[in-house]
C-alpha positions as a printed NumPy array, in Angstrom:
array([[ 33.905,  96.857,  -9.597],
       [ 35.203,  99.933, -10.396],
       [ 36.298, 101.129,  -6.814],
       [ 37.903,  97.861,  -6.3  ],
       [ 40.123,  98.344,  -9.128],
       [ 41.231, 102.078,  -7.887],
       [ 41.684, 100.649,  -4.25 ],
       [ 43.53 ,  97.886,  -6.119],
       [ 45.921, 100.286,  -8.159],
       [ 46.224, 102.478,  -4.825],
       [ 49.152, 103.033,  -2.835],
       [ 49.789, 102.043,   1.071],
       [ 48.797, 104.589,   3.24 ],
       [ 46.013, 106.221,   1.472],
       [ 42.796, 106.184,   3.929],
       [ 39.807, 106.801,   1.815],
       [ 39.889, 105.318,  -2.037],
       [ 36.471, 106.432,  -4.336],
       [ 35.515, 105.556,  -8.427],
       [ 33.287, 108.816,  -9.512],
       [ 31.179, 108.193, -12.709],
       [ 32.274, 109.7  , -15.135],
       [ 30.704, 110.47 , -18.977],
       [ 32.203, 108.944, -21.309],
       [ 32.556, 111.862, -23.855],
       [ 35.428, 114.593, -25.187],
       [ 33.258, 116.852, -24.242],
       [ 33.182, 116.137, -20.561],
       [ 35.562, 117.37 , -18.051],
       [ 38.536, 115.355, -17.426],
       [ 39.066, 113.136, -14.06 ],
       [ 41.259, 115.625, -11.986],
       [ 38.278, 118.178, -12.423],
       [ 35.513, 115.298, -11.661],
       [ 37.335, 114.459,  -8.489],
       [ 38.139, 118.041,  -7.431],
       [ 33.935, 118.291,  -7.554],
       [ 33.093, 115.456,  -6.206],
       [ 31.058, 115.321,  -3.184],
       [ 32.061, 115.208,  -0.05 ],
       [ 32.045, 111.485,   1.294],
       [ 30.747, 111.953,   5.098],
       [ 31.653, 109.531,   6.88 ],
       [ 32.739, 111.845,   9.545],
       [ 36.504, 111.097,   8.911],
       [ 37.185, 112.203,   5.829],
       [ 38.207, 116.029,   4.521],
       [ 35.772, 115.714,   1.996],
       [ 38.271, 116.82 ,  -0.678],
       [ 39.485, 114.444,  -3.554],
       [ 42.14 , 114.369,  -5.916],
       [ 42.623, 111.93 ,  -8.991],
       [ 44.972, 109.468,  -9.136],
       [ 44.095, 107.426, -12.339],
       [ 41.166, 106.891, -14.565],
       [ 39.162, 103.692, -15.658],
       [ 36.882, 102.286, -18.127],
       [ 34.403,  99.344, -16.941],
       [ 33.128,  97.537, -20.141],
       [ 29.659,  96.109, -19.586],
       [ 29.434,  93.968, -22.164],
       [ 31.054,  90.805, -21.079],
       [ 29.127,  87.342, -20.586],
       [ 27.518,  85.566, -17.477],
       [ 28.847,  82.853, -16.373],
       [ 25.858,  80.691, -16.779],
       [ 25.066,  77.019, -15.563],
       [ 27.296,  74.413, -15.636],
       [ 30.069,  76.207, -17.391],
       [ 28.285,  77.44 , -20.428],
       [ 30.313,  80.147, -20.838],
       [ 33.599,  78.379, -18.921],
       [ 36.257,  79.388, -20.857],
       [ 35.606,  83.473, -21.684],
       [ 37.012,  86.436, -19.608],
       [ 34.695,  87.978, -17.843],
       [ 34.533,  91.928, -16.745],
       [ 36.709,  93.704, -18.506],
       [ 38.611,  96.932, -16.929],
       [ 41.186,  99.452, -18.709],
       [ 43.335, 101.062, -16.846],
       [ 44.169, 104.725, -18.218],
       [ 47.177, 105.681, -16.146],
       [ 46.102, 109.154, -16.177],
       [ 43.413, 111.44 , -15.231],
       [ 42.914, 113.106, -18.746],
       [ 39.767, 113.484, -20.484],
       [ 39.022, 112.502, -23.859],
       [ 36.266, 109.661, -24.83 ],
       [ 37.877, 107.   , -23.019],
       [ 37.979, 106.834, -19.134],
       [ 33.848, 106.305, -17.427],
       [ 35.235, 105.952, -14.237],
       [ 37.501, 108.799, -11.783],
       [ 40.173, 106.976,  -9.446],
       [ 39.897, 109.77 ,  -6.729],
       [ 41.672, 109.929,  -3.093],
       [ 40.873, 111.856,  -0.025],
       [ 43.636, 114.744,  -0.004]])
């Protein structure tokens, strides 16, 4: 979910779009130094180099859409979108492009 919402939030032109897991802690590294270490991807195209271009967080707790519309009605997944790559307790997942 996660790396569909950076790809989503990308911009034309941009070849290779990843979401790096990130802690979510203040004491973690912020999202331009989690992309600048990120591993290389390897698909044989790629630089291997990444810089961030926004930051996420991917709530988990959201219902199931069960049978026969038990939960019709509620939102499901729920994704904030940080606009930055900052640190802080906030952001568990690094919007990072191929540079």
């Amino acid at each position: 979910m996660a790396v569909s919402a950076c790809v989503g939030i990308s911009l034309p032109g941009w070849q290779t779009v990843v979401a790096v897991r990130r802690q979510c802690s203040s004491n973690t590294v912020d999202c331009t130094t989690v992309c600048e270490n990120a591993d290389p991807f390897g698909n044989g195209v790629t630089s291997g180099g990444f810089t961030c271009f926004n930051s996420l967080h991917v709530y988990n707790n959201r219902p199931i859409l069960g049978k026969y519309g038990k939960n019709a009605g509620k939102y499901g997944p729920v994704i904030h979108k940080y606009g930055t790559c900052e640190g802080g307790c906030g952001p568990n997942y690094c919007c990072c492009k191929e540079y």
